[in-house]
Gaussian input, Z-matrix of N, CA and C with variables (Angstrom, degrees):
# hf/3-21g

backbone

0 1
 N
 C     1     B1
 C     2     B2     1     A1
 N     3     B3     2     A2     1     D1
 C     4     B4     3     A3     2     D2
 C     5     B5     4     A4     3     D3
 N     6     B6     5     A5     4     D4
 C     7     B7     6     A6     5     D5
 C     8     B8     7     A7     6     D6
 N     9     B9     8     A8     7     D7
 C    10    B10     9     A9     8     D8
 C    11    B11    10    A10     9     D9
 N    12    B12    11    A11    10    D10
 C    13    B13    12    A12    11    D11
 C    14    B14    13    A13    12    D12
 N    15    B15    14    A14    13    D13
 C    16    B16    15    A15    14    D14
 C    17    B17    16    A16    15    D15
 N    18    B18    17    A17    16    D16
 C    19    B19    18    A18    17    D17
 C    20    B20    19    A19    18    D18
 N    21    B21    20    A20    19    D19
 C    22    B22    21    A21    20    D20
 C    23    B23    22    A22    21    D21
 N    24    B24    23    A23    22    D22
 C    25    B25    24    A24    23    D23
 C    26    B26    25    A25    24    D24
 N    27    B27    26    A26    25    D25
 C    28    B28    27    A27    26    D26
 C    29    B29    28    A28    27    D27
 N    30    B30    29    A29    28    D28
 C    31    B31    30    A30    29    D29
 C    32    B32    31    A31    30    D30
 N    33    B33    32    A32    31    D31
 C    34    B34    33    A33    32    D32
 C    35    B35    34    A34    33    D33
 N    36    B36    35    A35    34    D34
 C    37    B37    36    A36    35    D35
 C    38    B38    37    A37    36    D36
 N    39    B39    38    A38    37    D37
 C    40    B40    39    A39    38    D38
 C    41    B41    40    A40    39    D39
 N    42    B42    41    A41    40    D40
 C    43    B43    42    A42    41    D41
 C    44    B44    43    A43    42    D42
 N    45    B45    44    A44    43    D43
 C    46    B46    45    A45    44    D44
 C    47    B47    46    A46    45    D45
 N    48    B48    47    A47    46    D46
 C    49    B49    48    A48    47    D47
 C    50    B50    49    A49    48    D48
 N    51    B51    50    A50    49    D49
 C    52    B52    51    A51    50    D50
 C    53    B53    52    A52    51    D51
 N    54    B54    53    A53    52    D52
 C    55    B55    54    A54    53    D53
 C    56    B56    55    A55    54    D54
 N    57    B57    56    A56    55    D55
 C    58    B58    57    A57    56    D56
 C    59    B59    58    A58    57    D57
 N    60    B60    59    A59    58    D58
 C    61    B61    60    A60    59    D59
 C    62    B62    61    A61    60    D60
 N    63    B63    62    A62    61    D61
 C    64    B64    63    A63    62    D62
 C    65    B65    64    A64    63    D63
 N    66    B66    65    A65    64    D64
 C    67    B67    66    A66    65    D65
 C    68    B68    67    A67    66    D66
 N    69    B69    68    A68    67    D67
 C    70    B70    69    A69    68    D68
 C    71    B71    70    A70    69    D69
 N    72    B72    71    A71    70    D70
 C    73    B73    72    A72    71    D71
 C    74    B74    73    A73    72    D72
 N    75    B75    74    A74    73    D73
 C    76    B76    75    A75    74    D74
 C    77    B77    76    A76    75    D75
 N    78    B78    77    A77    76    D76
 C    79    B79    78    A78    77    D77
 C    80    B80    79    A79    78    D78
 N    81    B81    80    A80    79    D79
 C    82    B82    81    A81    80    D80
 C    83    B83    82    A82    81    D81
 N    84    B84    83    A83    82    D82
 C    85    B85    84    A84    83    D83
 C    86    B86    85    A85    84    D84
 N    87    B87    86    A86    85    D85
 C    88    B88    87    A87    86    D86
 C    89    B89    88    A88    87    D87
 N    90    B90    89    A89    88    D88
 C    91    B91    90    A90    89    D89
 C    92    B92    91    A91    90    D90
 N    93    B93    92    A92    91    D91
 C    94    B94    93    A93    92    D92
 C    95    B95    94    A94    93    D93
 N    96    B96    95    A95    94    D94
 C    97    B97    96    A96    95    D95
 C    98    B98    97    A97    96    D96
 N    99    B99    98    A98    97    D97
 C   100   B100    99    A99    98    D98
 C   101   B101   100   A100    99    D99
 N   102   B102   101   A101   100   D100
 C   103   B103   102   A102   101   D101
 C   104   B104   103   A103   102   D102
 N   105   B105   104   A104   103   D103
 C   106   B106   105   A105   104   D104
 C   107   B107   106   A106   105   D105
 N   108   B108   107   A107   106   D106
 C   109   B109   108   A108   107   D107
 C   110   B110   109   A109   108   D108
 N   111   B111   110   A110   109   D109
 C   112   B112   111   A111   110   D110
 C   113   B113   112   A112   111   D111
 N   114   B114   113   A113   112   D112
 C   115   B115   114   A114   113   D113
 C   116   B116   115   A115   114   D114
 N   117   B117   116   A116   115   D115
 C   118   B118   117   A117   116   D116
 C   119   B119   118   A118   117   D117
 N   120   B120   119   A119   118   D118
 C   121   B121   120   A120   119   D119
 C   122   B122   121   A121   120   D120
 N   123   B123   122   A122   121   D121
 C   124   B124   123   A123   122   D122
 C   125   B125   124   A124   123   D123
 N   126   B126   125   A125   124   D124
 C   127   B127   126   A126   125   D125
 C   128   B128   127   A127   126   D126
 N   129   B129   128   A128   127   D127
 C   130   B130   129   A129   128   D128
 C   131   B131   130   A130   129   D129
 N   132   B132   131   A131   130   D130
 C   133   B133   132   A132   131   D131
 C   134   B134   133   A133   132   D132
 N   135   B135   134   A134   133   D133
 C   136   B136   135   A135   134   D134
 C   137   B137   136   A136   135   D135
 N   138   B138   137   A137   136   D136
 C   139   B139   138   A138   137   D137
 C   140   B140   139   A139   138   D138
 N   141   B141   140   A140   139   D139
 C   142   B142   141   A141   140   D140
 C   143   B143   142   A142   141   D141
 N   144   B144   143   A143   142   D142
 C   145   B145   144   A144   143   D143
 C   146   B146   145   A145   144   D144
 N   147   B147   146   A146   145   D145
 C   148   B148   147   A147   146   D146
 C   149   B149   148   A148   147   D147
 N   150   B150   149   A149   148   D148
 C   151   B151   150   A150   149   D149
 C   152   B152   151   A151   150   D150
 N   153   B153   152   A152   151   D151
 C   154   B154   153   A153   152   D152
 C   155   B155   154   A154   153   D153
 N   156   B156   155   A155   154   D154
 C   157   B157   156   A156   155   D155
 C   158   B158   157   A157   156   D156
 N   159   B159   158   A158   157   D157
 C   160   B160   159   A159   158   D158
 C   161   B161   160   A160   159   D159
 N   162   B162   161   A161   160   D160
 C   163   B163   162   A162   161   D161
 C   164   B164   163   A163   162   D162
 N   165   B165   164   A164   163   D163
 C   166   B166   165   A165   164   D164
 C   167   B167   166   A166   165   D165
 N   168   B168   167   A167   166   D166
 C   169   B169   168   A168   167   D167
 C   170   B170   169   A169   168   D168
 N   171   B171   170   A170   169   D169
 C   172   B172   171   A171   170   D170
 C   173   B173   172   A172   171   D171
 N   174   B174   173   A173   172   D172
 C   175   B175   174   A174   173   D173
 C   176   B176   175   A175   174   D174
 N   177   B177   176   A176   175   D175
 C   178   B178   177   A177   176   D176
 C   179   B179   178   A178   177   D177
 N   180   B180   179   A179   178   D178
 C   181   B181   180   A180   179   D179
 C   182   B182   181   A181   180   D180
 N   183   B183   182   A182   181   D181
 C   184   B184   183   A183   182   D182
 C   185   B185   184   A184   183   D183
 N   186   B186   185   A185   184   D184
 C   187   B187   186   A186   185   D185
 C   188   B188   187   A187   186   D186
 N   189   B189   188   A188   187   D187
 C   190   B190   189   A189   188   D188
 C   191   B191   190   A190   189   D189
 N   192   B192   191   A191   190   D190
 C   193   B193   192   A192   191   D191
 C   194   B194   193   A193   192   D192
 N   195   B195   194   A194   193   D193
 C   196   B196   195   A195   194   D194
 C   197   B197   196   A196   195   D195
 N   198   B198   197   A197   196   D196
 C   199   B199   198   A198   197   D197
 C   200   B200   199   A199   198   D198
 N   201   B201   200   A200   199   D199
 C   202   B202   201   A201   200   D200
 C   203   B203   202   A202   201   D201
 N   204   B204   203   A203   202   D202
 C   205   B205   204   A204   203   D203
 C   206   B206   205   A205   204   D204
 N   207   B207   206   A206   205   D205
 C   208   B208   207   A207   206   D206
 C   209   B209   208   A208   207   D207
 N   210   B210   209   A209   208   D208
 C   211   B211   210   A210   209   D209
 C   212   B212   211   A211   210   D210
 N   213   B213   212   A212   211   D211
 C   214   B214   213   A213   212   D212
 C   215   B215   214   A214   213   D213
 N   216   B216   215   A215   214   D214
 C   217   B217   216   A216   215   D215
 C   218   B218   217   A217   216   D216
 N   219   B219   218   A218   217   D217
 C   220   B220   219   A219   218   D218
 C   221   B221   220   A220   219   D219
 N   222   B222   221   A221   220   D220
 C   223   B223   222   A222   221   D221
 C   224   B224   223   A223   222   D222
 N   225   B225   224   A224   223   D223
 C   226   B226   225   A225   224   D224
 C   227   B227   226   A226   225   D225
 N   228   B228   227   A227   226   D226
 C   229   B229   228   A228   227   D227
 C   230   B230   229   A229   228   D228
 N   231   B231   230   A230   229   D229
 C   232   B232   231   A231   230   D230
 C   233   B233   232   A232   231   D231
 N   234   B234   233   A233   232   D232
 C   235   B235   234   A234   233   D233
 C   236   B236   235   A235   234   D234
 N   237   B237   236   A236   235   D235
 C   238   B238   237   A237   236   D236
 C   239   B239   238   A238   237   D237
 N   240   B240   239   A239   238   D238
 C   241   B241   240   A240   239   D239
 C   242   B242   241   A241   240   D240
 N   243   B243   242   A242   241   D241
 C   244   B244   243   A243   242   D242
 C   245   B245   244   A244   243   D243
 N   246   B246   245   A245   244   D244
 C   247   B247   246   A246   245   D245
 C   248   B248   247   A247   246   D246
 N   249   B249   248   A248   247   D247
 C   250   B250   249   A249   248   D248
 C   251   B251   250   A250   249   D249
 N   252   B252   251   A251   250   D250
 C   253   B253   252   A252   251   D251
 C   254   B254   253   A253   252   D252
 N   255   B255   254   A254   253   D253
 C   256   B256   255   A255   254   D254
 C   257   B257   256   A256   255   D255
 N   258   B258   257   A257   256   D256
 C   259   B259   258   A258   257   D257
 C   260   B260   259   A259   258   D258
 N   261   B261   260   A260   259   D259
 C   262   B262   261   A261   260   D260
 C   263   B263   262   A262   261   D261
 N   264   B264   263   A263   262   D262
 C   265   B265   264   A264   263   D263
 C   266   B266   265   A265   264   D264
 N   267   B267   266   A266   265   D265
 C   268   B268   267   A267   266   D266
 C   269   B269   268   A268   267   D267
 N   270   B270   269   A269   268   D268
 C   271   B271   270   A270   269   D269
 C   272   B272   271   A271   270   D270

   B1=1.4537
   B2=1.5212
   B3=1.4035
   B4=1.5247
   B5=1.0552
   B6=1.6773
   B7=1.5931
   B8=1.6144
   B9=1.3447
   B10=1.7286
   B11=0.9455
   B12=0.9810
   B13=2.2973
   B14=1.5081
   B15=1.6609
   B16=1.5300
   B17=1.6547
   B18=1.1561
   B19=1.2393
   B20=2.2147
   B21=1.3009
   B22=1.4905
   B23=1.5892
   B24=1.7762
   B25=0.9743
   B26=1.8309
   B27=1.6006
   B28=1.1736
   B29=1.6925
   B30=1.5978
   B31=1.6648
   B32=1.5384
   B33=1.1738
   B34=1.5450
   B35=1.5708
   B36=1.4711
   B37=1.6066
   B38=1.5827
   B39=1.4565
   B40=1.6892
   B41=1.3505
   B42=1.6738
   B43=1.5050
   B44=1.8419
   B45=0.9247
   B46=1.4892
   B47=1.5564
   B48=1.6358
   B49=1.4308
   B50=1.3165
   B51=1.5120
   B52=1.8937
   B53=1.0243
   B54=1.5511
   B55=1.5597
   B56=1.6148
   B57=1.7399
   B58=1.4928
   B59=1.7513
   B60=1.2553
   B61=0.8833
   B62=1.7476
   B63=1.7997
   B64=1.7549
   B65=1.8598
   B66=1.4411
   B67=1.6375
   B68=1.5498
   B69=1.4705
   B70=1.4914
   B71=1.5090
   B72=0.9686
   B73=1.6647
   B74=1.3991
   B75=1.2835
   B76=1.7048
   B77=1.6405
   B78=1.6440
   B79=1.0372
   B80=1.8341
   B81=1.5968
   B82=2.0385
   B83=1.1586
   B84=1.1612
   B85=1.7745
   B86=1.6099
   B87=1.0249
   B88=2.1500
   B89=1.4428
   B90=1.5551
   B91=1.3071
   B92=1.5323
   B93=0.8118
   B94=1.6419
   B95=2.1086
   B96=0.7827
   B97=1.6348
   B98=1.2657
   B99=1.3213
   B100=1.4262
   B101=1.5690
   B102=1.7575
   B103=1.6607
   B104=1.1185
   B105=1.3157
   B106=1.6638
   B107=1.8217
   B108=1.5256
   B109=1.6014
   B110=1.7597
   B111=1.5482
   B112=1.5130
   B113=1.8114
   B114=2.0992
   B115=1.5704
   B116=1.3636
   B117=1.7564
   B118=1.5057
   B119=1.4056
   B120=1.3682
   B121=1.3288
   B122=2.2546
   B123=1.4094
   B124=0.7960
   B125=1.4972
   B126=1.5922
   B127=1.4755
   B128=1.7309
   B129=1.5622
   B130=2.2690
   B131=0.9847
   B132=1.9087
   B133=1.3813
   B134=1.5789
   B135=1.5726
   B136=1.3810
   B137=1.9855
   B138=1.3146
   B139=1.9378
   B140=1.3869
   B141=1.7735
   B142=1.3617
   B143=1.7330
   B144=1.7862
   B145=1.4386
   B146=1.1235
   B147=2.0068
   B148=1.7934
   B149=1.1873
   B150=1.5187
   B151=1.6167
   B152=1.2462
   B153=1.8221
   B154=0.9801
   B155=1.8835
   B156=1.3253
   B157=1.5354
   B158=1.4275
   B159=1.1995
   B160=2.1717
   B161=1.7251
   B162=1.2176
   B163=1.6383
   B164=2.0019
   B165=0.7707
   B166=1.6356
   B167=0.9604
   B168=1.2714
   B169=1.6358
   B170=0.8829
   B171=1.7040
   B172=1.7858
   B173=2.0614
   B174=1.4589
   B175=1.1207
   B176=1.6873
   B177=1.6309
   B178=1.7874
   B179=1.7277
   B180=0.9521
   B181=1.8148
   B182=1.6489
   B183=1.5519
   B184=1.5047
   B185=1.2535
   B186=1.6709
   B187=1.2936
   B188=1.1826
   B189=1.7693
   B190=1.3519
   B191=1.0480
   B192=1.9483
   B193=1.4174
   B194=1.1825
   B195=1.7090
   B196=1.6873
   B197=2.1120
   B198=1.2772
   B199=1.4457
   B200=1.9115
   B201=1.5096
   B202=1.3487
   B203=1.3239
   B204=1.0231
   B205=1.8826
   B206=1.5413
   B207=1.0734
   B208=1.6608
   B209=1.3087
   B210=1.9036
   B211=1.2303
   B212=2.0324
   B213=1.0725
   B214=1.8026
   B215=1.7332
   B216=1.1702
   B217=1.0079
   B218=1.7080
   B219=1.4718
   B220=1.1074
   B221=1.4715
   B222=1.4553
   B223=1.3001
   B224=1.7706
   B225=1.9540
   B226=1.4591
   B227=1.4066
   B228=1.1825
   B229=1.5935
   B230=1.2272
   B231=1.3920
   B232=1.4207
   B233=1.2220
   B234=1.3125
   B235=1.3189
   B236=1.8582
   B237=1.5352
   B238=1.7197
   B239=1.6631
   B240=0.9214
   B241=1.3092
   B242=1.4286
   B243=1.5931
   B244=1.0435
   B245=1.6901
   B246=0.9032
   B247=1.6501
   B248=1.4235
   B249=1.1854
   B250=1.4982
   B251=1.6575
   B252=1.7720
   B253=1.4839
   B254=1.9420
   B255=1.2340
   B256=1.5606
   B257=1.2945
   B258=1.7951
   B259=1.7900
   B260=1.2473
   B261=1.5150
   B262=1.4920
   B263=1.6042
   B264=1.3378
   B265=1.4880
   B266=1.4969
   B267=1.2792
   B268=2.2534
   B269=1.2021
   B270=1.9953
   B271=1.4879
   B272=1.1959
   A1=110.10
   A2=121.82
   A3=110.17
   A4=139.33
   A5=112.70
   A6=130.50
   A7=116.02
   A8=110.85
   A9=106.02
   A10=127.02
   A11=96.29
   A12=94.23
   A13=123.63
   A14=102.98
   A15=89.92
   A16=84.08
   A17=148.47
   A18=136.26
   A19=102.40
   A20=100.65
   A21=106.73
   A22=95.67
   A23=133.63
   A24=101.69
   A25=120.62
   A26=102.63
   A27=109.50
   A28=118.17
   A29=91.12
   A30=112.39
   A31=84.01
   A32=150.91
   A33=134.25
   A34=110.28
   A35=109.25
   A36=114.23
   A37=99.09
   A38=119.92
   A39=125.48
   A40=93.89
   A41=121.41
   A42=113.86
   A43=103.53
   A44=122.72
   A45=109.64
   A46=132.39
   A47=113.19
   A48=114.96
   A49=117.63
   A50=117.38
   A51=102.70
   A52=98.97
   A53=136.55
   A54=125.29
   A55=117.40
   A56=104.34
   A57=86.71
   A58=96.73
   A59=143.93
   A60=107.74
   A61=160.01
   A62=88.22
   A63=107.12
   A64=89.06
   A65=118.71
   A66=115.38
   A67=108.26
   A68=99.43
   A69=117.21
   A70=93.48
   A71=119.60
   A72=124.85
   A73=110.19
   A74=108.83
   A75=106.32
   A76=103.31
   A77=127.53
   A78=91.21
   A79=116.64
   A80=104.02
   A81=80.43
   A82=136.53
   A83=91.09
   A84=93.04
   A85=88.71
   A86=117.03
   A87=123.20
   A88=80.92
   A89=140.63
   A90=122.58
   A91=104.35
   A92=104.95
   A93=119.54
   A94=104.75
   A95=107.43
   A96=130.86
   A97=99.86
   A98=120.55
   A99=149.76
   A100=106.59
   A101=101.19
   A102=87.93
   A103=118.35
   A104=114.29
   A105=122.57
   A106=99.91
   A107=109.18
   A108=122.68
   A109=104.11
   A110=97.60
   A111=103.21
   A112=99.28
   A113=82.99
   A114=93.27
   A115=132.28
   A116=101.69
   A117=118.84
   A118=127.26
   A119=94.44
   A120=122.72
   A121=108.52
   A122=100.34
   A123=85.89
   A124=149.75
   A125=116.31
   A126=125.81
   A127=113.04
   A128=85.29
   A129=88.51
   A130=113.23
   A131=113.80
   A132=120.50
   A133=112.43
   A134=107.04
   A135=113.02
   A136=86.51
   A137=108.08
   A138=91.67
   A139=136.15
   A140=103.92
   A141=99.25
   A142=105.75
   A143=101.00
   A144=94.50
   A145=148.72
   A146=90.40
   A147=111.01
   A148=108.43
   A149=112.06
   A150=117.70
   A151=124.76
   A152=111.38
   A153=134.50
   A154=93.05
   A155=93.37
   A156=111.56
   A157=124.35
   A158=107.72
   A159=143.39
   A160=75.90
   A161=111.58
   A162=98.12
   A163=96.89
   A164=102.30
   A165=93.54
   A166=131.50
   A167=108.23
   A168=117.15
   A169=134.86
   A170=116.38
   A171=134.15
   A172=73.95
   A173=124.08
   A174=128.04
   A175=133.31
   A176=83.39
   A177=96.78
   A178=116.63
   A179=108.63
   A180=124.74
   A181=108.07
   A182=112.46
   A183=128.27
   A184=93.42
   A185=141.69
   A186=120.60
   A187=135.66
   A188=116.32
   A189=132.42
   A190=90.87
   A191=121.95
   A192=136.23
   A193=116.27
   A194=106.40
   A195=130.09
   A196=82.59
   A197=102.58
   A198=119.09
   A199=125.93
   A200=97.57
   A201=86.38
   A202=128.02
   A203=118.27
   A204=132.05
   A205=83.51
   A206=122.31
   A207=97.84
   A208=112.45
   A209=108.72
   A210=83.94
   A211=110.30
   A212=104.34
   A213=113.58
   A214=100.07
   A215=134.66
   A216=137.24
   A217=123.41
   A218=99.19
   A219=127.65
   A220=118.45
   A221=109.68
   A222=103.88
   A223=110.69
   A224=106.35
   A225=95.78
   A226=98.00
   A227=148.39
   A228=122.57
   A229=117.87
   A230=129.09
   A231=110.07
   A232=154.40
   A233=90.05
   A234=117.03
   A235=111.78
   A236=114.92
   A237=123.58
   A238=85.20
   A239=139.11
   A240=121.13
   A241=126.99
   A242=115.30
   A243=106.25
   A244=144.05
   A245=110.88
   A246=130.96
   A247=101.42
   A248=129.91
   A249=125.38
   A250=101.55
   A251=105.54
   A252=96.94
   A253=97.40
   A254=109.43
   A255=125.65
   A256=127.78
   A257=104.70
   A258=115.13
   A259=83.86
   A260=140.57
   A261=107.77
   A262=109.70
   A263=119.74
   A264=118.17
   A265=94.04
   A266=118.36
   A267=113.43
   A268=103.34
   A269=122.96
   A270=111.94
   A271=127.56
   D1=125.58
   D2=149.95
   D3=-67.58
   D4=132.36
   D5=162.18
   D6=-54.27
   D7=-33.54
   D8=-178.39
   D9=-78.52
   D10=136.58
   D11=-176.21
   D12=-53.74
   D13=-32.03
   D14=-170.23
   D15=-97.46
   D16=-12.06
   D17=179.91
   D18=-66.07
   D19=-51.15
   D20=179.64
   D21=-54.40
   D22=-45.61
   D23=-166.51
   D24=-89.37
   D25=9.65
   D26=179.43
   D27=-63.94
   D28=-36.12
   D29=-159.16
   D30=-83.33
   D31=-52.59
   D32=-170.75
   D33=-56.99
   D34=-34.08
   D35=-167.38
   D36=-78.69
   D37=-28.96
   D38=174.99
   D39=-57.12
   D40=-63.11
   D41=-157.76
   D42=-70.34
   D43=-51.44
   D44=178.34
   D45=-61.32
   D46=-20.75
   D47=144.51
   D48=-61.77
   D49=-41.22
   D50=-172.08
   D51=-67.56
   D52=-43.09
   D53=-168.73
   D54=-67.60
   D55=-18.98
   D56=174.07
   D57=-91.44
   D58=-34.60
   D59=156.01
   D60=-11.92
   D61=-70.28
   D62=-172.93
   D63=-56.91
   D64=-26.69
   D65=-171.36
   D66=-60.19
   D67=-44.40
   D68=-160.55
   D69=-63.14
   D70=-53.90
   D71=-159.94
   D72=-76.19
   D73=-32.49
   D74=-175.20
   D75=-82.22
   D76=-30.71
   D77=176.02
   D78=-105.85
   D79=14.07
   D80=136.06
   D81=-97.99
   D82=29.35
   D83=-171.82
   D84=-95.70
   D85=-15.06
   D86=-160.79
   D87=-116.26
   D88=1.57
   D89=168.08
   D90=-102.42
   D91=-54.94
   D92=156.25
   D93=-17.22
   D94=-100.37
   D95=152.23
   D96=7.15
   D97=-74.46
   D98=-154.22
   D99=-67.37
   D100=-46.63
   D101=174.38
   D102=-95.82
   D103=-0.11
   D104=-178.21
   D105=-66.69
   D106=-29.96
   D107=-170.22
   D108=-65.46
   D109=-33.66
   D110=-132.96
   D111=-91.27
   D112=-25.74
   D113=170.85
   D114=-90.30
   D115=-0.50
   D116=167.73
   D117=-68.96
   D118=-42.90
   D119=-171.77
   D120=-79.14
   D121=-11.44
   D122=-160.52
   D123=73.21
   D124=25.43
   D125=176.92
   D126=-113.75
   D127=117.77
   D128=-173.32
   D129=-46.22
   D130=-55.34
   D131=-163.30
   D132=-62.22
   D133=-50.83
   D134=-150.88
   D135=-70.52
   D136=-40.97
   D137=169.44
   D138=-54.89
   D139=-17.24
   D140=-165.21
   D141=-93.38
   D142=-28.30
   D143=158.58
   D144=-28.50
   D145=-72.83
   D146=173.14
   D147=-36.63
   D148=-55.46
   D149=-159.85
   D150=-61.61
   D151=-20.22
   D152=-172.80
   D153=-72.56
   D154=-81.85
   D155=175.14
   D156=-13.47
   D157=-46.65
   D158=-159.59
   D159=-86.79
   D160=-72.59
   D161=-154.37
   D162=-61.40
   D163=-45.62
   D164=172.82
   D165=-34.53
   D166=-57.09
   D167=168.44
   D168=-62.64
   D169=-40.54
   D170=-176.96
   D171=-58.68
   D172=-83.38
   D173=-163.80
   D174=-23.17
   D175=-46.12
   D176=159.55
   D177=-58.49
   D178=-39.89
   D179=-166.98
   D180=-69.86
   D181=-40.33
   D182=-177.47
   D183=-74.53
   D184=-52.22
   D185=-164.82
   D186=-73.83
   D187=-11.70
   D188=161.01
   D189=-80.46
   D190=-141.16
   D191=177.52
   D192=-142.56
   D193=45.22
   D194=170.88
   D195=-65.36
   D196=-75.03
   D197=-168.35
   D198=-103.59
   D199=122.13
   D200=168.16
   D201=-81.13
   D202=156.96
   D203=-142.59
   D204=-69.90
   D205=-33.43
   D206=-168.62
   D207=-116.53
   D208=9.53
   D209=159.15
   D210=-101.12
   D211=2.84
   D212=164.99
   D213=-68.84
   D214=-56.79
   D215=137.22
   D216=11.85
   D217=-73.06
   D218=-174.71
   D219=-70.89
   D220=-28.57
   D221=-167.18
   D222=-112.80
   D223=-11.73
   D224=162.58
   D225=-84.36
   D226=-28.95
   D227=174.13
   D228=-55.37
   D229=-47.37
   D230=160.00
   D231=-50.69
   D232=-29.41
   D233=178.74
   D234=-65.71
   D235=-52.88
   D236=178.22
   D237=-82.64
   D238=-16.04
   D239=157.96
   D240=-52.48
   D241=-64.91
   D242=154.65
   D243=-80.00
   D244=-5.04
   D245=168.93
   D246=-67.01
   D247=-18.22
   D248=-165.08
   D249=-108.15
   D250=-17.89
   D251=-164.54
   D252=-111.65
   D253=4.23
   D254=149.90
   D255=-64.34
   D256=-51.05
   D257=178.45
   D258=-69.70
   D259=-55.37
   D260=-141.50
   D261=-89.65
   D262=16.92
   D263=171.10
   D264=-105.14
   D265=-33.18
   D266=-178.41
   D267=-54.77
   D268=-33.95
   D269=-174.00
   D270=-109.01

């Protein structure tokens, strides 16, 4: 444990960034999920939402330092990567 004050107040400001973090990440990981469903299932709208939603969020996450820019980057290309190779086996 630290004795220094600004060290003690470093470690509270660590834990309340990771927790908004672990938030940030778990729920694109359930947005993520969500359009993988939406593109299984075969529904335009309910995919074009999520996707909408997903890129929002990954976007929110890159502008703090939840996410680095290229790996947000990284993960909506995969993401309409595979969302695209879901619709085209549903139709």
């Amino acid at each position: 444990m630290p004795n220094i004050k600004s060290a003690k107040k470093r470690v509270d400001i660590a834990a309340r960034n990771r927790k908004v973090n672990v938030e940030l990440k778990s729920r694109v990981r359930t947005l993520i999920k969500n359009c993988l469903k939406a593109a299984k299932a075969g529904e335009e709208e309910a995919l074009k939402l999520a996707l909408s939603l997903t890129f929002k969020t990954i976007d929110k996450g890159s502008k703090g330092s939840t996410y680095h820019k290229n790996k947000a980057a990284r993960l909506k290309s995969r993401l309409v990567k595979k969302t695209r190779k879901y619709s085209e086996a549903a139709a």
